[in-house]
N, C-alpha and C positions, 0 to 999 in steps of 0.2 A: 205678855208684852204690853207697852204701855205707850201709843203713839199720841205725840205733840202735833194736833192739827193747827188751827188757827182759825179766827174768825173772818178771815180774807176770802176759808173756801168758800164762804156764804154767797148767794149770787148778787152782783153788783146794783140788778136791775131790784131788787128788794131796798135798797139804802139812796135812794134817793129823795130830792125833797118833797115831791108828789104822791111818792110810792113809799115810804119808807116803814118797814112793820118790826115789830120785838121778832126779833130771829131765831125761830124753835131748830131744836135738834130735829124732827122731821124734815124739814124743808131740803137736808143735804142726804141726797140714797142714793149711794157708789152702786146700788142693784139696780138702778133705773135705768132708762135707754137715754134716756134725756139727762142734760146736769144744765144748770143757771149758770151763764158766765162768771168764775171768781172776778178775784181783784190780780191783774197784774199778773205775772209770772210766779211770782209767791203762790199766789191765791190756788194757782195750777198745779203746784210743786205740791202744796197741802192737801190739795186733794185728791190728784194721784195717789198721795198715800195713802188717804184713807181707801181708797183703790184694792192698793196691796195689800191693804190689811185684809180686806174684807175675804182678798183672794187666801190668803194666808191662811183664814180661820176655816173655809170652805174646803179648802184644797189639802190642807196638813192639817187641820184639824188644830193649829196653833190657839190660844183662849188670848182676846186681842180684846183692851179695851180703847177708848178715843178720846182725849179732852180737846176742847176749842177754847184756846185762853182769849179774851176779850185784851184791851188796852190794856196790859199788866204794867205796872209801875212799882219803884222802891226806890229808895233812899241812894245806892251802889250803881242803880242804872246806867249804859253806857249812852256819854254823851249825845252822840248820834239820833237816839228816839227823842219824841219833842216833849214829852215830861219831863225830864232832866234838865234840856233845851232852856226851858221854860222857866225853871226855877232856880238856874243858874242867871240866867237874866234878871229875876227878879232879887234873886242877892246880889245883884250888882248896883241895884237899885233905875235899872235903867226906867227913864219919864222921858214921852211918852213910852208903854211897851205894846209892840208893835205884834201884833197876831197875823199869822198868817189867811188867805184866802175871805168871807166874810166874817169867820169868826163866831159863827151859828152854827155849824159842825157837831155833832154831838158824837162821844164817844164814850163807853162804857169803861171807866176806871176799878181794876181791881190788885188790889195789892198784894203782891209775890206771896207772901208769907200767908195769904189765902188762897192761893195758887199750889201751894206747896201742903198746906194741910189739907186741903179740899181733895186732891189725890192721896196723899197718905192715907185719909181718911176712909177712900172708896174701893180704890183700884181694886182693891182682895173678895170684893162682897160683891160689885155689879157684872152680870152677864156677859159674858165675849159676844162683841161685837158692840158692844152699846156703846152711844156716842155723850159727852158731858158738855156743856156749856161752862164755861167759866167764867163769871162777870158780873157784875152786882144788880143788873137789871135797871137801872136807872141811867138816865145819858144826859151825861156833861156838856154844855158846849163851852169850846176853849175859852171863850169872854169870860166865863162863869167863872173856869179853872183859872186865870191868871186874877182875877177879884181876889179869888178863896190864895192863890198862894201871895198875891200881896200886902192880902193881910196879916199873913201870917207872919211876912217880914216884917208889920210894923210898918206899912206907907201908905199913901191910894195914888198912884199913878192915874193917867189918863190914857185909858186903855181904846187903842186903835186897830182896824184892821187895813191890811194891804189885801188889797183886791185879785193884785197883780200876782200874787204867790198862791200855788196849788193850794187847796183843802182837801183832797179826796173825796170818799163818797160821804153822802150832808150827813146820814144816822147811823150808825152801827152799834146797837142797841144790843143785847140778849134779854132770849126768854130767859130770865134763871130758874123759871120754879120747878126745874127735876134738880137743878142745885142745891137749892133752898130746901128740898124734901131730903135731902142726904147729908147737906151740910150746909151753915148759915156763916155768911163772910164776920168778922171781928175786927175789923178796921175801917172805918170808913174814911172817905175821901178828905176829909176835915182834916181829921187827925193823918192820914198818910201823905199829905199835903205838908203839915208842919214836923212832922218829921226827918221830912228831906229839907226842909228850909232851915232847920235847928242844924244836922248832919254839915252839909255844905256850908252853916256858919264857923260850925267847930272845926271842921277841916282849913277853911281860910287862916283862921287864927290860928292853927299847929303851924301852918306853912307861914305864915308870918314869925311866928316867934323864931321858928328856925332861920 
């Protein structure tokens, strides 16, 4: 079995702006008495399950592995998450573009298609029960991400934030390096940046022609 956690079940009180640390795969033990508060109701739902995994491999002897996907992004993303959000605004060319919360938020950006090999790659060879990080270990903050995707389109807007609109929690980092020791990401944020800014160009102009 191969359960989708999330880096939500990380506890809240780690990703703050005072407190905030690179988030090892130790830090979350469904065997423990104690758990860190997640994020939200997600953040509980994810880790419940790793919960049941744990009971799964215990109890039935099930072989259960676990990934924590970090900020995953791609090109197809559904509008909804705020990388798409983001780059959809910026091919529309909106000035100024207007960030949510301060805009110093940091979030670890990793792209599907490294998400996607990085399990292909593991899930057959690593231990049941073991838990992965998935994330490129480095953190974004959104100011940086709307810089990096409007260059990509070819402008420099004058990039603002709204104070008044949620940010979440300020760091959500990963430790990657048991990632990095089993597999190394191939896309980096640059280039999966301009990819989705190319993608959502060439799709405008299909729906135009038609």
């Amino acid at each position: 079995m191969v359960y989708f956690s999330s880096s939500a079940a990380y506890p809240v009180s780690l990703q703050e702006r005072d407190t905030a640390i690179p988030l090892s795969e130790s830090l979350i033990r469904p065997d423990s008495q104690t758990f860190g508060r997640p994020d939200l109701s997600y953040g509980w739902a994810k880790l419940t399950g790793e919960y049941l995994a744990m009971l799964a491999r215990e109890r039935h002897g099930l072989r259960v592995v676990i990934y924590r996907p970090f900020s995953g992004y791609g090109e197809d993303q559904d509008a909804s998450y705020p990388f798409p959000r983001l780059i959809r605004r910026v091919c529309n060319g909106e000035d100024p573009l207007v960030i949510w919360g301060s805009g110093e938020q940091l979030r670890d950006f990793i792209h599907i298609d490294d998400v996607v090999a990085a399990v292909m790659t593991t899930f057959l060879t690593l231990e049941s029960g073991t838990a992965v990080n998935l994330g490129s270990g480095v953190g974004t903050s959104f100011r940086d991400l709307a810089t990096l995707a409007s260059a990509a389109a070819g402008y420099s807007p004058e990039v603002v934030n709204d104070a008044t609109k949620p940010e979440g929690v300020f760091s959500r980092v990963a430790d990657a390096s048991f990632m990095r020791s089993l597999y190394t990401p191939t896309i980096s944020l640059a280039d999966g940046v301009a990819r989705a800014v190319s993608t959502l160009h060439r799709k405008s102009r299909v729906f135009e022609l038609h």
